[in-house]
C-alpha positions in Angstrom: -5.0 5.5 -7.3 -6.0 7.0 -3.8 -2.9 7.0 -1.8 -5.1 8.6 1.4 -7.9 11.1 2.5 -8.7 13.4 5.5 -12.5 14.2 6.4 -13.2 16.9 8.4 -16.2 19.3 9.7 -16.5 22.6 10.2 -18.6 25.2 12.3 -17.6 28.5 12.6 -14.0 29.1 12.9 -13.0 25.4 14.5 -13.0 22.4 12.6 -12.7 17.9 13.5 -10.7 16.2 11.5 -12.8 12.7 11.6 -11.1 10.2 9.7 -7.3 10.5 7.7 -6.0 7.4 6.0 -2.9 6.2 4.2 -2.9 3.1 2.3 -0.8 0.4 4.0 1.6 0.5 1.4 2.4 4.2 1.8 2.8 4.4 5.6 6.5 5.1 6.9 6.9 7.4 3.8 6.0 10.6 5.4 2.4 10.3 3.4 0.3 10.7 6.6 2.5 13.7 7.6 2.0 15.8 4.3 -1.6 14.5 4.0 -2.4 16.1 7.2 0.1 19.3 7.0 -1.7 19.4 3.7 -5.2 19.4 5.2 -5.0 21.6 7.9 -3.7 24.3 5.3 -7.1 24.0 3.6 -9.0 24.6 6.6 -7.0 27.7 7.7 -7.2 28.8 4.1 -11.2 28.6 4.5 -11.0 30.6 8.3 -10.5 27.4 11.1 -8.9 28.5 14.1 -9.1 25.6 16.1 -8.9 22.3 14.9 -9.7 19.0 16.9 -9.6 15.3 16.7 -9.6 12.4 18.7 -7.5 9.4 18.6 -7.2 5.7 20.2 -5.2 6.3 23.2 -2.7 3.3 22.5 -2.2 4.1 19.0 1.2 5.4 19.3 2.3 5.7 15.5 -1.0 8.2 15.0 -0.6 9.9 18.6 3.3 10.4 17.2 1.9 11.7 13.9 -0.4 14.4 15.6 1.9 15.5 19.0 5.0 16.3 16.2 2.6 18.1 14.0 1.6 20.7 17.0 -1.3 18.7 18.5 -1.3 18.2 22.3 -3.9 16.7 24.3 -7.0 18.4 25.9 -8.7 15.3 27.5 -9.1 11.9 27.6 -12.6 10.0 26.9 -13.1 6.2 28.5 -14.3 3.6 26.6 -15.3 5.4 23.8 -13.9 3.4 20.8 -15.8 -0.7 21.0 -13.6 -3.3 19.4 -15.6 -6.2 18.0 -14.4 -8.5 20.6 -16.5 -6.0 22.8 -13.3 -4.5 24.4 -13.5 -0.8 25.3 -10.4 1.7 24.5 -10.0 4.7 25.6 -9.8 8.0 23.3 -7.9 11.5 23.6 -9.0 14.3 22.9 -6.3 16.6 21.0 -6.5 20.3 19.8 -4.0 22.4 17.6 -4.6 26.1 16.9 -4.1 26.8 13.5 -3.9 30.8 14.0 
């Protein structure tokens, strides 16, 4: 059974993680945390540097997830994530060094 993935892109020596899921019935485990510890030792493994991602502003559990695993935010993009209902949320833009 898939428990959770992380997709990322690389170019040179910095990488975007675009997408990491947990199944629903894993989160509050600590899943997500080793997923992603666990990821971002692959991409140093393979030369990144840099790695960036960017996340809904109000979604605190992520934002939680990625500021107490060494991300901080860079910048902020408005209205870059559409709901259906046609509402527009804002993104940040976060960076960890992996060096």
């Amino acid at each position: 059974k898939t428990v959770g993935f992380a997709v990322s892109r690389m170019g040179a020596d910095e990488a975007e993680i675009l997408s990491i899921a947990v199944d629903a019935a894993y989160r509050g485990r600590g899943w997500s945390r080793t997923l992603l510890l666990t990821h971002l030792g692959h991409l140093a493994g393979r030369g990144v540097r840099k790695i960036f991602l960017e996340v809904e502003e109000n979604n605190h559990p992520a934002r939680r997830l990625y500021e107490r695993t060494g991300f901080s935010t860079v910048g902020r993009r408005e209205s870059y994530y559409r709901q259906s209902s046609g509402e527009q949320l804002n993104a940040l833009l976060m960076r960890r060094d992996l060096s």
